[in-house]
TORPA-4810 file (N, C-alpha, C, O; in nm, 3 decimals):
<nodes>
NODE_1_0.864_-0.600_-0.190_0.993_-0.579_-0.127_1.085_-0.498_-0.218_1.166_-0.427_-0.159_X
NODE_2_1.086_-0.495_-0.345_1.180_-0.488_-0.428_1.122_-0.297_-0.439_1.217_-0.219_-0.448_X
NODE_3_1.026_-0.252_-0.439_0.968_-0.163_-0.445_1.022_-0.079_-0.362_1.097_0.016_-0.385_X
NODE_4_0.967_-0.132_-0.229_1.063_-0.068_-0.103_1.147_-0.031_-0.133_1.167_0.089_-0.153_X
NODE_5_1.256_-0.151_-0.151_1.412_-0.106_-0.133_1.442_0.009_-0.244_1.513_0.110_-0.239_X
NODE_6_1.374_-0.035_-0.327_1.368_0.145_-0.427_1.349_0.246_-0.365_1.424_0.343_-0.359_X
NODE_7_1.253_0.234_-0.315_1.216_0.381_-0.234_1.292_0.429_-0.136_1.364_0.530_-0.131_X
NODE_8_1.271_0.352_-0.063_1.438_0.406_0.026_1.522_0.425_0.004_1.578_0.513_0.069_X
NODE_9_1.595_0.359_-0.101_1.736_0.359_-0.230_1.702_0.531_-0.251_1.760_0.629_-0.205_X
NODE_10_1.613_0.522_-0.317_1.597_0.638_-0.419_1.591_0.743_-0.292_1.682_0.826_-0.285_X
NODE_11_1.509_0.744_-0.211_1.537_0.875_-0.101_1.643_0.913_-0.010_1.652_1.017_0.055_X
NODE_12_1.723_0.814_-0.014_1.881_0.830_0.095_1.925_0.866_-0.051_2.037_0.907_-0.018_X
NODE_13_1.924_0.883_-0.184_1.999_0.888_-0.302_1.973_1.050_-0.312_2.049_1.121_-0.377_X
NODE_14_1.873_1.096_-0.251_1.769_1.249_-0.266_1.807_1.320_-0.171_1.827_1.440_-0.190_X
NODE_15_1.829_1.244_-0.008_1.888_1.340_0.082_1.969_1.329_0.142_1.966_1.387_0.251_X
NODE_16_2.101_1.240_0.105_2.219_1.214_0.130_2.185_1.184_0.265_2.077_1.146_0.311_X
NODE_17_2.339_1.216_0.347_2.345_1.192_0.471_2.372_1.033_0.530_2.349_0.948_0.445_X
NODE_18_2.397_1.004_0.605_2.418_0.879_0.691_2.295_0.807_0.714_2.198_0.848_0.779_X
NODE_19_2.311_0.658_0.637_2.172_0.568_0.663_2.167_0.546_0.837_2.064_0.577_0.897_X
NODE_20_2.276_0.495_0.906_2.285_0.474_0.974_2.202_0.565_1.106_2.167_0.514_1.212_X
NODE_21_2.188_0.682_1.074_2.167_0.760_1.208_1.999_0.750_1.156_1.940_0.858_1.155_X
NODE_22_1.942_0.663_1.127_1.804_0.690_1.038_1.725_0.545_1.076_1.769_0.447_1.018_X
NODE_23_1.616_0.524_1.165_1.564_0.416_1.165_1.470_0.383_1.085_1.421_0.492_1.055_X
NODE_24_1.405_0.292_1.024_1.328_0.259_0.932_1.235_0.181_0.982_1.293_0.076_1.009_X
NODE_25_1.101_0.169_1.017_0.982_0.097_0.986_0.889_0.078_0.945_0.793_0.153_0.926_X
NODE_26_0.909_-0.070_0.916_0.801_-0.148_0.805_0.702_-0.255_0.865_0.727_-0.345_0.945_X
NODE_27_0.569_-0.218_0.802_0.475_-0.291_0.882_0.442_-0.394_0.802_0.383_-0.395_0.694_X
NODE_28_0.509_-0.519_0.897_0.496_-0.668_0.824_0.597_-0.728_0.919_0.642_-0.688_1.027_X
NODE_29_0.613_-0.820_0.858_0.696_-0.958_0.953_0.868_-0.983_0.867_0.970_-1.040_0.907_X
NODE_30_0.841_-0.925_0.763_1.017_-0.867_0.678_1.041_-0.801_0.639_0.958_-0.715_0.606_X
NODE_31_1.216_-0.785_0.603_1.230_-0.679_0.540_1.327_-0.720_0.435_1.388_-0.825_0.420_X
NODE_32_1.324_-0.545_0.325_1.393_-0.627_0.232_1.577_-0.620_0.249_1.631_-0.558_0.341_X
NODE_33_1.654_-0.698_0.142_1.762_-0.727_0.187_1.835_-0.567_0.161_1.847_-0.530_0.044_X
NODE_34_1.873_-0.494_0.251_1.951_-0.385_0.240_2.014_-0.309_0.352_1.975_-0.339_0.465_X
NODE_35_2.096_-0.224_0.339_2.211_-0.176_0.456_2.156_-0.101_0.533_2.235_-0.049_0.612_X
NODE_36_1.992_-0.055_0.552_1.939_0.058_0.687_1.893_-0.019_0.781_1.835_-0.128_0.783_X
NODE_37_1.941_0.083_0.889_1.911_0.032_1.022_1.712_0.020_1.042_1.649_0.120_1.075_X
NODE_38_1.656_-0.087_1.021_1.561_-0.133_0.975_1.451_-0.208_1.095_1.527_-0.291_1.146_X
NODE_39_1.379_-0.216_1.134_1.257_-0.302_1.189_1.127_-0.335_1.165_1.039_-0.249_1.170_X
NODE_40_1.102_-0.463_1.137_0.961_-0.521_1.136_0.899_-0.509_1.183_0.921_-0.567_1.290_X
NODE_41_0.782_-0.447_1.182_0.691_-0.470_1.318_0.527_-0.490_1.233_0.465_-0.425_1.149_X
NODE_42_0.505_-0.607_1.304_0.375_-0.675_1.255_0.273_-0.629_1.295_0.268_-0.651_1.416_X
NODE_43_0.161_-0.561_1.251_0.052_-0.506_1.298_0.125_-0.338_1.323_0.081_-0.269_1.415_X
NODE_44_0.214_-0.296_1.253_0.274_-0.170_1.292_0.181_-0.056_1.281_0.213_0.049_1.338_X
NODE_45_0.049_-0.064_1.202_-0.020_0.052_1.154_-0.048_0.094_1.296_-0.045_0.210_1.336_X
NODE_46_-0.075_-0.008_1.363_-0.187_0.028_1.515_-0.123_0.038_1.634_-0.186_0.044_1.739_X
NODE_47_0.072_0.042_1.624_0.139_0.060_1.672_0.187_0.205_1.671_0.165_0.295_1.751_X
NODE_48_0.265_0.201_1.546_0.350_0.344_1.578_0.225_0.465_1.440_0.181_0.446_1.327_X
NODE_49_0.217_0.590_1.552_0.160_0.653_1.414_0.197_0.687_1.274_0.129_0.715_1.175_X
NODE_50_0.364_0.673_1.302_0.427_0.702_1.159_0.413_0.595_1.028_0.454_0.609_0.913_X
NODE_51_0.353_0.505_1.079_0.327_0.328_0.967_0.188_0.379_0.942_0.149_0.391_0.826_X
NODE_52_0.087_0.419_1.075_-0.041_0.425_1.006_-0.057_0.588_0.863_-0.108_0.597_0.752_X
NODE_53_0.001_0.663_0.933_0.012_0.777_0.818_0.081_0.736_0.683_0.012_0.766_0.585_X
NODE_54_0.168_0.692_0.661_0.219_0.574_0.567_0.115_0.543_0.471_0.089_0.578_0.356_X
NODE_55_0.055_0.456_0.570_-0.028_0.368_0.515_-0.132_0.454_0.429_-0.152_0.425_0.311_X
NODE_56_-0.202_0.566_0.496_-0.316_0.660_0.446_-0.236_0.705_0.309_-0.276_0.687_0.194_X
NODE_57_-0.105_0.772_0.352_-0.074_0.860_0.219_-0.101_0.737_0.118_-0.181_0.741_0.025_X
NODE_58_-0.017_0.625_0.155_0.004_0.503_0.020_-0.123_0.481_-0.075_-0.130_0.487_-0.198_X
NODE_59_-0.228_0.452_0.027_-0.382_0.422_0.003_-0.446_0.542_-0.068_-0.500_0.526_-0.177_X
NODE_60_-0.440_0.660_-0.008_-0.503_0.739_-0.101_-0.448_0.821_-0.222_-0.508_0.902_-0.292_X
NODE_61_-0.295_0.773_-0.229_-0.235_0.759_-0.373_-0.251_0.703_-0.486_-0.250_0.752_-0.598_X
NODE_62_-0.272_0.563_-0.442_-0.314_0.428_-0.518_-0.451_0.480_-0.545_-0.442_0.490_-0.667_X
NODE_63_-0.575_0.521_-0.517_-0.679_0.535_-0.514_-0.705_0.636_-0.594_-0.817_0.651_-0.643_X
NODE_64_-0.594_0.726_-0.618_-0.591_0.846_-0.750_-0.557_0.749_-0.855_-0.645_0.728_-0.938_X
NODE_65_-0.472_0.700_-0.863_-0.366_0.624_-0.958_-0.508_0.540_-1.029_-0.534_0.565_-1.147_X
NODE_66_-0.581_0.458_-0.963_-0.700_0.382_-0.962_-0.842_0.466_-1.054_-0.929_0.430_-1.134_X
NODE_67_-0.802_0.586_-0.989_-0.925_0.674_-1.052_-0.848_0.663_-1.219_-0.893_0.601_-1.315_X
NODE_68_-0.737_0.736_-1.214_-0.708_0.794_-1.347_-0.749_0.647_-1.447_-0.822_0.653_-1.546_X
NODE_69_-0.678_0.503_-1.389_-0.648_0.419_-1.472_-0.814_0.345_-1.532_-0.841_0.252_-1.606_X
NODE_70_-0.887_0.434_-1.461_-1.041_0.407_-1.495_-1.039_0.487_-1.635_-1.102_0.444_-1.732_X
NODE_71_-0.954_0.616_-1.640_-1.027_0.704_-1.739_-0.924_0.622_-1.879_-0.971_0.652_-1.989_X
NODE_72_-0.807_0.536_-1.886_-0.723_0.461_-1.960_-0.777_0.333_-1.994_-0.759_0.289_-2.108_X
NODE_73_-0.845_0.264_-1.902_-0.900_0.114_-1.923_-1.057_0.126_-1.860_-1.072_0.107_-1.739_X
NODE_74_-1.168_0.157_-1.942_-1.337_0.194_-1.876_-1.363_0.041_-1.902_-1.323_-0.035_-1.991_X
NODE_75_-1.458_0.020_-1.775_-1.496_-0.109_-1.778_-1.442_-0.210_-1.646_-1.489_-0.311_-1.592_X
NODE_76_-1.340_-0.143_-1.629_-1.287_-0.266_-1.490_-1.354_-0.180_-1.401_-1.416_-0.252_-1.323_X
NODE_77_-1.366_-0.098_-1.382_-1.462_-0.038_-1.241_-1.318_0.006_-1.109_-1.304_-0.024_-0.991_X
NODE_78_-1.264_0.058_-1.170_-1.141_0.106_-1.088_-1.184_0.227_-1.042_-1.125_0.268_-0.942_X
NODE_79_-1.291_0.312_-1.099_-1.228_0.450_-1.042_-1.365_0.421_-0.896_-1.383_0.520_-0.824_X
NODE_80_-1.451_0.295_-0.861_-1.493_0.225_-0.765_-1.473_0.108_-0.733_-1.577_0.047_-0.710_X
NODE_81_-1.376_0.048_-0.721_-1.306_-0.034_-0.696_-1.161_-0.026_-0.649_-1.097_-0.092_-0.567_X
NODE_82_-1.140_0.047_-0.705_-0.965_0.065_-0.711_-0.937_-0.034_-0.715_-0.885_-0.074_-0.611_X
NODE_83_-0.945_-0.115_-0.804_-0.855_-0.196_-0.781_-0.861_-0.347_-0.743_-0.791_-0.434_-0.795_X
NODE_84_-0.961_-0.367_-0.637_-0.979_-0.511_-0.551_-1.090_-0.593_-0.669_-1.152_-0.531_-0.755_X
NODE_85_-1.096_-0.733_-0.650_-1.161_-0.761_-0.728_-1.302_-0.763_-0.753_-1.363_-0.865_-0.785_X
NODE_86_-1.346_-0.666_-0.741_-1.508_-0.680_-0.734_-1.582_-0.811_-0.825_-1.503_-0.879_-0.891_X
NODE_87_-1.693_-0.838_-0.829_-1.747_-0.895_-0.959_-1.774_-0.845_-1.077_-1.792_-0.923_-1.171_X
NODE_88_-1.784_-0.686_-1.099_-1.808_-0.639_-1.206_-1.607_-0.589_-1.263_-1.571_-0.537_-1.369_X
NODE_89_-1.531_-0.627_-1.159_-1.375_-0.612_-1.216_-1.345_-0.758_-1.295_-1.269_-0.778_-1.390_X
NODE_90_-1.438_-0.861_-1.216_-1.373_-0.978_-1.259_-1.456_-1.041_-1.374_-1.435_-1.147_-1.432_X
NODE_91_-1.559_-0.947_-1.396_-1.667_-0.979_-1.479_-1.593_-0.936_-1.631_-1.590_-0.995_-1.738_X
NODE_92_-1.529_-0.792_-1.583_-1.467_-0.739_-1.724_-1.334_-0.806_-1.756_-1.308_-0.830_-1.874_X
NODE_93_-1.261_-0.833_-1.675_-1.106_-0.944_-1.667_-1.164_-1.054_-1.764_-1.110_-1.099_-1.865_X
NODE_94_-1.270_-1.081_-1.718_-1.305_-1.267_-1.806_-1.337_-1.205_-1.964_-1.321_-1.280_-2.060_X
NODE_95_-1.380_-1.074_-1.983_-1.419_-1.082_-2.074_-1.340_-0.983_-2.182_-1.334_-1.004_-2.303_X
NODE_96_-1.286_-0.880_-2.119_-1.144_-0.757_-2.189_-1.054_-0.848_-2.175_-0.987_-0.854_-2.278_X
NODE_97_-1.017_-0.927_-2.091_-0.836_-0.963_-2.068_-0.777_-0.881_-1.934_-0.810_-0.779_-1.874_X
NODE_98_-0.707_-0.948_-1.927_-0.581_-0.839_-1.867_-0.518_-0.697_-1.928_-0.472_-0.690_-2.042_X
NODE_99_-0.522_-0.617_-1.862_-0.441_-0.472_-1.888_-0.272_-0.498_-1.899_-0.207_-0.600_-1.877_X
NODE_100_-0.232_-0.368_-1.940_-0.103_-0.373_-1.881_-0.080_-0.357_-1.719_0.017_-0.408_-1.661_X
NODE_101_-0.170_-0.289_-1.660_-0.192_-0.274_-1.520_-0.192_-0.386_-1.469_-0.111_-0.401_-1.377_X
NODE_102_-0.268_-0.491_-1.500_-0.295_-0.602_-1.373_-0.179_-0.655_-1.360_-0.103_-0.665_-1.457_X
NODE_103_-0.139_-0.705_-1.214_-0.027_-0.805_-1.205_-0.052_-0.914_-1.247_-0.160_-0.973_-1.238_X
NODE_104_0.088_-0.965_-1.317_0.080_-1.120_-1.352_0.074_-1.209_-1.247_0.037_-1.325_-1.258_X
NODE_105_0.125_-1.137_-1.109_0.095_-1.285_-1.017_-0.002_-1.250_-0.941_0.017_-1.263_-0.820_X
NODE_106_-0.169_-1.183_-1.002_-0.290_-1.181_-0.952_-0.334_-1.327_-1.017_-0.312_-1.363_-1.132_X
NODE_107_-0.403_-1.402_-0.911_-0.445_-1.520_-0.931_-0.505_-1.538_-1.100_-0.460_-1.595_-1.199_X
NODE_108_-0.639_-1.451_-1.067_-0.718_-1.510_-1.193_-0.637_-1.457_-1.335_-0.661_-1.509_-1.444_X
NODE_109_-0.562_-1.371_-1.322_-0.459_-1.322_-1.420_-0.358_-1.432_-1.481_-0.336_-1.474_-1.595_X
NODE_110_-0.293_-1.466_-1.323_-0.215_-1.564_-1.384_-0.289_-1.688_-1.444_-0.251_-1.757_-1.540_X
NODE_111_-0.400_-1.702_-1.369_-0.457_-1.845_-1.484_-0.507_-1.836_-1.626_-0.527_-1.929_-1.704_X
NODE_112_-0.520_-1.716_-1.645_-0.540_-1.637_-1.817_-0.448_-1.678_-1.848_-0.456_-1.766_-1.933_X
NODE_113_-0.286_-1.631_-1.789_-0.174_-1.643_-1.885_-0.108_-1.807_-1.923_-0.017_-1.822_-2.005_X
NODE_114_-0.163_-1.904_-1.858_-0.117_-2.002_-1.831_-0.271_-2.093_-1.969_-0.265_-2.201_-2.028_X
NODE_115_-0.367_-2.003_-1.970_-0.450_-2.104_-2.053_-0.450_-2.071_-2.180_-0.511_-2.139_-2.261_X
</nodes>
């Protein structure tokens, strides 16, 4: 959520103009707390085409981001994985640690930080 509202922050900050005349949708069941004229819509990818294109750019961004962070941390299997937990990601997690990359509130992450 907090991400979002950056992004949108940061692009009404990039092309001025009136939030108001500007609708916004987000595919999920909330949104985050801020002043654009805004809607939820659950299952939105398979609704409106502008959520599913969204979605592609997001995904095959992350999936570069994923490649590179293979060539920074070898061994988690990101630049085939991107990311999700495979067994050979969670094989190297049990045994490298956590990155600066992984989130702290990824499960098996957070139970590293807690033991």
């Amino acid at each position: 959520m907090l991400a979002m509202a950056r992004a949108v922050n940061d692009l009404f900050d990039q092309i001025g103009g009136n939030p108001d005349q500007i609708q916004i949708l987000v595919d999920g069941n909330r949104l985050p707390k801020w002043r654009y004229n805004a809607e939820a819509v659950v299952g939105g990818d398979a609704l409106h085409p502008c959520i599913s294109a969204a979605s592609i750019l997001a995904k095959e961004h992350r999936d570069r981001l994923m490649v590179a962070a293979d060539a920074d941390y070898p061994g988690y299997g990101w630049a085939s994985n991107k990311g999700y937990g495979s067994k050979a990601h969670m094989d190297a997690l049990r045994s490298s640690g956590p990155t600066p990359l992984h989130r702290k509130s990824f499960a098996p992450v957070a139970q590293m930080i807690l033991v």
